[in-house]
C-alpha positions as CSV (number, residue, x, y, z in Angstrom):
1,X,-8.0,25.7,-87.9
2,X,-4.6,27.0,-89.2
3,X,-1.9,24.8,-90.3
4,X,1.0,27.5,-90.7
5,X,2.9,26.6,-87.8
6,X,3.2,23.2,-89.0
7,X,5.0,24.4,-92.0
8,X,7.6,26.7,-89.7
9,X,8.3,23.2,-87.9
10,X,9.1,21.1,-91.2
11,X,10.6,24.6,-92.8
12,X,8.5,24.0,-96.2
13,X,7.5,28.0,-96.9
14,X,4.1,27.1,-99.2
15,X,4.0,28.9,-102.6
16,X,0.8,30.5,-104.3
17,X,0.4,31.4,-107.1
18,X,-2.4,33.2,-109.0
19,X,-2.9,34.4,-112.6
20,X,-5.5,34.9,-115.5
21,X,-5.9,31.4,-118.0
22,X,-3.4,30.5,-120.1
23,X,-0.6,33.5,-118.4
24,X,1.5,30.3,-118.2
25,X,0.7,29.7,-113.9
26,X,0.7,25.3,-114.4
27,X,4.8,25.1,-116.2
28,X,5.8,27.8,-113.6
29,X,4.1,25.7,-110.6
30,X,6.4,22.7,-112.1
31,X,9.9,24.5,-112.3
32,X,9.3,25.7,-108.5
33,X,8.0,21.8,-107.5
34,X,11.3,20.0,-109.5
35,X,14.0,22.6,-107.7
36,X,12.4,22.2,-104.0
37,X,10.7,18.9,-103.5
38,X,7.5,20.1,-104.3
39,X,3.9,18.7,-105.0
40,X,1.6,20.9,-107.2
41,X,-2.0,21.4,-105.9
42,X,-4.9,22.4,-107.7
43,X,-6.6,25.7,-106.9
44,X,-8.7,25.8,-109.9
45,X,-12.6,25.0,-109.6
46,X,-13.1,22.9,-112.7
47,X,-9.9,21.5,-112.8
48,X,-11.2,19.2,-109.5
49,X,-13.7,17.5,-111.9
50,X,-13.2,14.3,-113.5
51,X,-14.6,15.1,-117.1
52,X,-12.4,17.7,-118.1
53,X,-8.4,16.6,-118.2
54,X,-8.3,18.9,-121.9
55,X,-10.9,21.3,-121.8
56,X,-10.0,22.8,-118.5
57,X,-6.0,22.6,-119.6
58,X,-5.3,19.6,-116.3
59,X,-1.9,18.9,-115.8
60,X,-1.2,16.1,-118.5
61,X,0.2,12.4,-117.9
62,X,3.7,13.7,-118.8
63,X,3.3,16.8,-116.3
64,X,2.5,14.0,-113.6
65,X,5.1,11.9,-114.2
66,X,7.8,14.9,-113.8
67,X,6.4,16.2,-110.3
68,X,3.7,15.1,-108.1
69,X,0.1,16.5,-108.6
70,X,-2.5,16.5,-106.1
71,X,-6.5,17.3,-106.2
72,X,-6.9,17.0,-110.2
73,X,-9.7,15.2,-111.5
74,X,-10.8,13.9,-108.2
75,X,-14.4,14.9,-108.3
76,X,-17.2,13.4,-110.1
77,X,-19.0,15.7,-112.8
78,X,-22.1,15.3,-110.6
79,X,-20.9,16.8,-107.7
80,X,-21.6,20.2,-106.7
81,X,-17.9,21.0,-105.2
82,X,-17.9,24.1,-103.2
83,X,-14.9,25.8,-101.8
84,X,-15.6,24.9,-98.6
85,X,-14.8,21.4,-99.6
86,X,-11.7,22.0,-101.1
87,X,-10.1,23.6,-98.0
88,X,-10.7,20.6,-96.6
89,X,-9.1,18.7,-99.2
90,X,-6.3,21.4,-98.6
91,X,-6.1,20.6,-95.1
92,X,-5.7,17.1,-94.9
93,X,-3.1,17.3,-98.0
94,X,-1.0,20.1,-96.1
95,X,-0.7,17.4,-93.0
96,X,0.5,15.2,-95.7
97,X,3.3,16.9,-97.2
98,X,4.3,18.5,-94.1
99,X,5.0,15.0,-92.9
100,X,6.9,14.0,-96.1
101,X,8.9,17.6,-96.4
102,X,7.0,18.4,-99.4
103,X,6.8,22.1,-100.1
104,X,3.4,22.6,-101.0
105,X,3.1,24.4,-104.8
106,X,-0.3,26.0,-104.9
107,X,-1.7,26.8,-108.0
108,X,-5.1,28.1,-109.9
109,X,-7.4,30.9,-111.3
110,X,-10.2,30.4,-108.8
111,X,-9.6,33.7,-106.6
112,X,-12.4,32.6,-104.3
113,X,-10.3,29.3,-104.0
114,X,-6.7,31.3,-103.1
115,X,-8.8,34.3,-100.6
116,X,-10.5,31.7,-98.7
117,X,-7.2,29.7,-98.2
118,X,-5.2,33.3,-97.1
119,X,-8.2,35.2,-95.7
120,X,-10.3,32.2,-94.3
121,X,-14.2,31.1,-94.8
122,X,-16.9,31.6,-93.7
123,X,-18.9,28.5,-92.2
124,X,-22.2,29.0,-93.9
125,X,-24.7,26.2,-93.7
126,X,-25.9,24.2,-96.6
127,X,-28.3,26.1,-98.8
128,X,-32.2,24.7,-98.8
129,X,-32.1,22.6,-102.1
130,X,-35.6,24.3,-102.5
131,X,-33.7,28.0,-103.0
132,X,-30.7,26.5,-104.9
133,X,-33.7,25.5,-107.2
134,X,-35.4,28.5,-107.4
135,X,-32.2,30.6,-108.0
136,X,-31.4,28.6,-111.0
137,X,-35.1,29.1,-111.9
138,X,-34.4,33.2,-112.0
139,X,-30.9,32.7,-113.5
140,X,-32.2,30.4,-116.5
141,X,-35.4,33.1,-116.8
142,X,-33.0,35.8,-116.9
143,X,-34.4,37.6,-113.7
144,X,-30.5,38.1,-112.6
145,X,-31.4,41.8,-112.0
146,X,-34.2,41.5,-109.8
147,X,-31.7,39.1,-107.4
148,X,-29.3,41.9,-107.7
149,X,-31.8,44.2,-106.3
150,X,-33.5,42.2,-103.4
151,X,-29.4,42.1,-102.2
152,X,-29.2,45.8,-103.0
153,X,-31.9,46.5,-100.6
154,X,-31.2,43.8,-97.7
155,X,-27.5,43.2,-98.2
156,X,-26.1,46.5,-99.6
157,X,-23.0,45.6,-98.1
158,X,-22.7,42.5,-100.2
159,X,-24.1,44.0,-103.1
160,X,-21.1,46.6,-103.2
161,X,-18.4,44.7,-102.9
162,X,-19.1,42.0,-105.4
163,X,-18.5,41.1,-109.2
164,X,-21.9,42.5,-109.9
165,X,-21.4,40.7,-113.7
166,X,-20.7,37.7,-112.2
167,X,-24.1,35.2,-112.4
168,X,-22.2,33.0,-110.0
169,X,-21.5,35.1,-107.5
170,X,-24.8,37.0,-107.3
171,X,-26.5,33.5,-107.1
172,X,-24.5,32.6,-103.9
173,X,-25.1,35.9,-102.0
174,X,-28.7,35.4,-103.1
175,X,-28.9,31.9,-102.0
176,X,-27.2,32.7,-98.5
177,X,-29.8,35.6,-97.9
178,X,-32.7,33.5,-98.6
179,X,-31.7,30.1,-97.4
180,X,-30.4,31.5,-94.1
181,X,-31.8,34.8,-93.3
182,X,-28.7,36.1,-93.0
183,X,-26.6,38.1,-95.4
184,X,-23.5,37.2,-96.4
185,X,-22.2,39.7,-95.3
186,X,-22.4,38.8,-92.1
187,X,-21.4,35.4,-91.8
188,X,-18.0,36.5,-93.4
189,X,-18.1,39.2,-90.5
190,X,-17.2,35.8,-88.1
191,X,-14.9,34.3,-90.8
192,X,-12.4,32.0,-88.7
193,X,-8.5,31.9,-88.9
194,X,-7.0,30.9,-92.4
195,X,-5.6,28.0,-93.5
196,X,-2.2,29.4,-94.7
197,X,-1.8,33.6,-93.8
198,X,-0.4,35.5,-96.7
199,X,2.6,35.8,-94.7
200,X,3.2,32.6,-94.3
201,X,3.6,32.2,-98.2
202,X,5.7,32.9,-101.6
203,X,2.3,34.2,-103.0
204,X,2.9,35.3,-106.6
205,X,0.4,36.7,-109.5
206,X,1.1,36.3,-113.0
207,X,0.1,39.5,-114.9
208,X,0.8,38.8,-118.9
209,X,0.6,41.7,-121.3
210,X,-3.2,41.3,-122.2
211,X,-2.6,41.1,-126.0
212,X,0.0,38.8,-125.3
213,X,-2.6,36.5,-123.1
214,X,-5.6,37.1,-126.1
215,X,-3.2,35.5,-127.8
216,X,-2.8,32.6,-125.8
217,X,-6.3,32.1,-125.1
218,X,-7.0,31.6,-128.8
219,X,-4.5,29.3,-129.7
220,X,-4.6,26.9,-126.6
221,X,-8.3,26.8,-127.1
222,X,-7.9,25.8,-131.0
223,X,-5.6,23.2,-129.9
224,X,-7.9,21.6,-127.2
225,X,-10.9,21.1,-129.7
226,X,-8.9,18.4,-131.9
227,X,-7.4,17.2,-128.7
228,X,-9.7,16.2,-126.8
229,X,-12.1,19.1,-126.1
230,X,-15.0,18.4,-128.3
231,X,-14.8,14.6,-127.7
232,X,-15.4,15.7,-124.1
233,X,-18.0,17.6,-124.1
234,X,-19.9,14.7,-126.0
235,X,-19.1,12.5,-123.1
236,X,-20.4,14.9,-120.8
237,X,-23.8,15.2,-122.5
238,X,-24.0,11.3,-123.5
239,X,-24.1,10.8,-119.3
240,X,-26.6,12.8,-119.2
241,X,-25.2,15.1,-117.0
242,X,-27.3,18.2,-115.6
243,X,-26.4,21.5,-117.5
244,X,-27.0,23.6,-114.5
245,X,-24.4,21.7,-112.2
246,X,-20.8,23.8,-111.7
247,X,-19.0,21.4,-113.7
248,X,-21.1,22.4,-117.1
249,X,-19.8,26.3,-116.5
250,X,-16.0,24.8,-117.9
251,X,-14.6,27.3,-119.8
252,X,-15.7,26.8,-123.6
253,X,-18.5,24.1,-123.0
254,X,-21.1,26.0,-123.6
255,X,-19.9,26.6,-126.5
256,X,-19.4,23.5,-127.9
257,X,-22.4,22.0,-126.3
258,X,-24.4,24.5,-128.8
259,X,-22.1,23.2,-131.8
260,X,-23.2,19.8,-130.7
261,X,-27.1,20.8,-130.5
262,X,-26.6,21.7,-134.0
263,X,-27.2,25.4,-133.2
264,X,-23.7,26.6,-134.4
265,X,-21.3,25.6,-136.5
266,X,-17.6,24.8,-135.0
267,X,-15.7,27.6,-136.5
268,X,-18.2,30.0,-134.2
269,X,-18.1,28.0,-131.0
270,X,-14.3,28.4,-131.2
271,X,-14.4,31.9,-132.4
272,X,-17.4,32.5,-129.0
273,X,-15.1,30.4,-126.6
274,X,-12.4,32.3,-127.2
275,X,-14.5,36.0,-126.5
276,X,-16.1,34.1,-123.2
277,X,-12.8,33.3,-122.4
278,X,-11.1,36.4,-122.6
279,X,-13.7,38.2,-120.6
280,X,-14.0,35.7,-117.5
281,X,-9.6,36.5,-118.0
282,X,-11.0,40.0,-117.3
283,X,-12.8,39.2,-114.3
284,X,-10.1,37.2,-113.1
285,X,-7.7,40.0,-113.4
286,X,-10.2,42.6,-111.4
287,X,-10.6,39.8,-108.7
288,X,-6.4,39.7,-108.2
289,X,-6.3,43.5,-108.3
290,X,-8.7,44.0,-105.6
291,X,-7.8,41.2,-103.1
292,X,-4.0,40.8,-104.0
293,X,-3.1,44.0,-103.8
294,X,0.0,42.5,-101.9
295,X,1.2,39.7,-103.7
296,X,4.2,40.1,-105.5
297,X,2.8,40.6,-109.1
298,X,4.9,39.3,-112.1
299,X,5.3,40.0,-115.8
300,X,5.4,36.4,-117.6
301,X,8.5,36.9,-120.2
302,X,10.3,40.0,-118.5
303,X,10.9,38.6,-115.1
304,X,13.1,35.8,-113.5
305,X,10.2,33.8,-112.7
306,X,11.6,31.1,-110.8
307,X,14.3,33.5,-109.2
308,X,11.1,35.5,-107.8
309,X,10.5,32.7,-105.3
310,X,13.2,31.6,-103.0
311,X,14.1,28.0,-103.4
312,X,13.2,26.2,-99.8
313,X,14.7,23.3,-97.8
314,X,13.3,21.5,-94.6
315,X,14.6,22.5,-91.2
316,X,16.8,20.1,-89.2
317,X,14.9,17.6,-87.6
């Protein structure tokens, strides 16, 4: 179900906008949501969870208090949170804001999160808990290669079209394949409408010089540790929270849940959060280049950010 004509009734064009961590996509989100009425929701699939306001970089109290926020922090740790569910979040918050004459201010890293939204998703039933454990089974025993070649041989189409480096995303097509019978492949053959078209949208990417972003990734992630960070991840373990749940895969917390293990010392979990960081930033980038070919792409410090998107006022009623 589509909700862009709802938006050319109240006249509030949505924004998206996409970039690598740390290229500076949250302050940008803000400018654009103070100038035009706006609310800024979260495309970012750790920000959701409720155990991670530093370590995942959430909005912060004071960000909150100058514009709205919406779908931060709203899902328990324990929760596996799928995209799937936050398109539905989506949904019912677009209604919202249309009513209001809120333009909506979309805004994350997750580029499953911003595709599904602009390409749609397929409706794939709820993996067998039996196969979700057995593919954690292979991923924890390291047997990521013989999933890649059972979806080689009985999904090629899948298998050559995804982030072959990417444990998460070989897990899913894996699961699908198995659980269903199907590949997934072909249940995103009978994708439905999307949510918001690309044309409906401002949809922007930040691209950052990647020194420049290195750069940023290292100091953001050695202010987070006395911030906040570490204390968080000791909360996390102290609930005795699963490891293999989506919300352990935050950026940096398996780092520091080795450092509190006693199996590194700080200095190296910083110094090995900032390398795992700076590669998923490298997958991140290869995801925008190969599905937002055509979003307006942005250099962070040499453009006019907030000139790049047109400011926007509800229609007469």
């Amino acid at each position: 179900m589509s909700y862009n004509e709802d938006y050319v009734i109240y006249g509030r064009r949505p924004v998206l906008i996409a970039g690598p961590t740390a290229s500076g996509k949250s302050e940008l989100a803000m400018r654009i949501a103070e100038r035009d009425d706006g609310c800024v929701i979260n495309a970012d699939a750790l920000q959701v969870y409720d155990c991670w306001r530093v370590l995942s970089a959430r909005p912060s109290e004071a960000d909150c208090a100058r514009v709205p926020h919406a779908l931060y922090g709203t899902v328990d740790a324990r929760t596996r949170h799928s995209v799937g569910a936050w398109l539905r979040d989506v949904a019912a918050l677009l209604e919202r804001l249309a009513a209001r004459g809120q333009r909506p201010v979309i805004v994350g890293g997750t580029g499953l999160y911003l595709s599904a939204l602009t390409e749609g998703l397929a409706e794939i039933p709820e993996i067998d808990p039996e196969v979700r454990a057995d593919s954690q089974r292979r991923i924890d025993s390291g047997l990521l290669s013989g999933m890649l070649s059972e979806l080689a041989a009985r999904d090629h189409r899948t298998y050559g079209r995804m982030d072959r480096a990417n444990p998460v995303r070989v897990q899913r097509a894996w699961e699908v394949l198995v659980s269903t019978g199907r590949p997934l492949s072909s249940w995103q053959d009978e994708t439905p409408p999307p949510l918001l078209p690309r044309a409906a949208c401002d949809a922007i990417v930040l691209s950052p010089e990647i020194p420049v972003q290195h750069r940023a990734v290292e100091a953001r992630f050695r202010r987070m540790v006395p911030e906040g960070a570490l204390a968080e991840c000791r909360a996390f373990l102290a609930a005795g929270t699963p490891r293999d749940l989506p919300s352990a895969r935050a950026l940096g917390a398996e780092q520091l849940f080795a450092h509190l293990d006693g199996a590194i010392d700080l200095e190296t979990a910083i110094l090995e959060a900032v390398i795992a960081t700076r590669q998923f930033s490298k997958r991140q980038r290869s995801w925008f280049r190969g599905r937002m070919a055509d979003w307006r792409w942005l250099s962070p410090g040499t453009d006019d950010l907030l000139a790049a998107v047109p400011p926007d006022r509800p229609l007469a009623q």
